[in-house]
C-alpha positions as CSV (number, residue, x, y, z in Angstrom):
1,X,49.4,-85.4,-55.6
2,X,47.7,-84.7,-59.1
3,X,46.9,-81.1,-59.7
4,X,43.0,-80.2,-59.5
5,X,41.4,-78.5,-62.2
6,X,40.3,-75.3,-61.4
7,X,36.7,-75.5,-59.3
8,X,36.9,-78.8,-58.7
9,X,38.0,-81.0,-55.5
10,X,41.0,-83.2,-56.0
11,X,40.4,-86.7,-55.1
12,X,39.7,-87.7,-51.7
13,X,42.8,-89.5,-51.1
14,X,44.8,-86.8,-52.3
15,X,43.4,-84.7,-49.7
16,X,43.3,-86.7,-46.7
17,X,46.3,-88.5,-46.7
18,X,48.1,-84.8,-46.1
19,X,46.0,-84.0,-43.2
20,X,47.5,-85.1,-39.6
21,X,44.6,-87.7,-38.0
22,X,43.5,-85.6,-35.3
23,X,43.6,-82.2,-37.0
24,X,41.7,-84.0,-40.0
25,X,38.9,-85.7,-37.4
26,X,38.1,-82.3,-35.8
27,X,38.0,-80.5,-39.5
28,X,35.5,-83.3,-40.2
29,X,33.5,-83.1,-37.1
30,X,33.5,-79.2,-37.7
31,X,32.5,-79.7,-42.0
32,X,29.9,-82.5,-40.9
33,X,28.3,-80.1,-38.6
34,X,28.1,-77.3,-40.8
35,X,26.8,-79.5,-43.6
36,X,23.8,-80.6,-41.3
37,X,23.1,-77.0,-40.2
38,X,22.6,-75.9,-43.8
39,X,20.7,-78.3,-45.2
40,X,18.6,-77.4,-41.9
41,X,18.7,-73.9,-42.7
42,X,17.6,-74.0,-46.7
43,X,14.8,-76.4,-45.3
44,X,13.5,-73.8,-43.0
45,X,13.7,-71.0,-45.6
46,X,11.7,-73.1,-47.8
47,X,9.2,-73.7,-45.7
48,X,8.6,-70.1,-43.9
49,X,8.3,-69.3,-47.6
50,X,5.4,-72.1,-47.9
51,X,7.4,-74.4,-49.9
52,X,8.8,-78.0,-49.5
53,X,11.9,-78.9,-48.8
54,X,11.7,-81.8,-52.2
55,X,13.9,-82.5,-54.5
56,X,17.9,-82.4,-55.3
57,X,19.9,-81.0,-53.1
58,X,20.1,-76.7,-54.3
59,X,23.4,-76.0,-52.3
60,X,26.6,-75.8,-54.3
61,X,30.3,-76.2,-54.2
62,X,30.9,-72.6,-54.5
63,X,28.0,-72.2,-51.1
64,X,29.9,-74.8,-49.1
65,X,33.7,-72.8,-50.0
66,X,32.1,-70.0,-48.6
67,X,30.7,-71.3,-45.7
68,X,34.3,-73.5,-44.7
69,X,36.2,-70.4,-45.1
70,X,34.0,-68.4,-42.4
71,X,33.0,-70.8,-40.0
72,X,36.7,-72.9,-39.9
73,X,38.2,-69.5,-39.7
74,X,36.4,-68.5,-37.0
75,X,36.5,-72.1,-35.6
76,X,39.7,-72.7,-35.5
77,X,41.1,-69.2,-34.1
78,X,38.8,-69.9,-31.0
79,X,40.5,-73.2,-30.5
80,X,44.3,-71.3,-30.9
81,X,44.9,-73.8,-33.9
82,X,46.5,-72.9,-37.0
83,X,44.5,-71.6,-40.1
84,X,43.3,-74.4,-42.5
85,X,45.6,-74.8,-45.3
86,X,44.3,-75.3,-48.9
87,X,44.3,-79.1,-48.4
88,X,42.5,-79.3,-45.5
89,X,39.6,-76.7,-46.8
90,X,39.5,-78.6,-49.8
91,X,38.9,-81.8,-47.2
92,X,36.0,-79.4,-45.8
93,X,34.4,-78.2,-48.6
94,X,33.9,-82.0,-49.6
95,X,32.2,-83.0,-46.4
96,X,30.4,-80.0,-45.5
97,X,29.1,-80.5,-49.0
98,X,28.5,-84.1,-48.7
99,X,26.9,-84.1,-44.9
100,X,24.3,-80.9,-46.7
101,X,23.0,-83.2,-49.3
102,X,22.8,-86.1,-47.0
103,X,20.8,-84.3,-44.4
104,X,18.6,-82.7,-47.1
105,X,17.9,-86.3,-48.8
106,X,17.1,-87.9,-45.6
107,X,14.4,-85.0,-45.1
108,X,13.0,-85.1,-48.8
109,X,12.9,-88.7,-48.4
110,X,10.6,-88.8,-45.0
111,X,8.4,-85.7,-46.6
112,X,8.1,-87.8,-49.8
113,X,7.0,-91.0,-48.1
């Protein structure tokens, strides 16, 4: 495995390929989830504050880190597993992040039409 630079995610196979199948499809499941449920969230912020929800995706790496280590922690203690390991946070951070800007483009993209 190539070494990351500092901030960024290594590659996607670098990550995944180290991650047991099962153990990687519920850390997925759990990311995807939590990706969805902020994009929801900003979205609804926005719009109690009377704005829309247009544009780029405003979430960022450093958001999605910090929401992975809470919610997995806590996720994964109530399930008895393990603590994630660097590799497979990494694998979260990349699809909570990636599931976020999804959900918030499909919104922007029905507001927009």
């Amino acid at each position: 495995m190539r070494p990351a630079i500092e901030g960024s995610l290594p590659a996607e196979g670098d990550v995944t390929s180290e991650v047991p199948a099962a153990r990687r499809a519920l850390i997925e499941q759990s990311a995807d989830s939590l990706g969805r449920m902020w994009a929801d969230g900003c979205r609804q912020e926005l719009l109690q504050e009377g704005r829309r929800a247009t544009g780029g995706w405003p979430g960022t790496l450093r958001e999605a880190r910090a929401r992975v280590e809470c919610a997995l922690r806590v996720e994964m203690h109530c399930r008895k597993l393990p603590a994630i390991t660097e590799v497979e946070r990494e694998l979260a951070v990349r699809t909570t992040y990636a599931s976020a800007r999804s959900a918030w483009r499909k919104c922007a993209d029905a507001t927009t039409r």
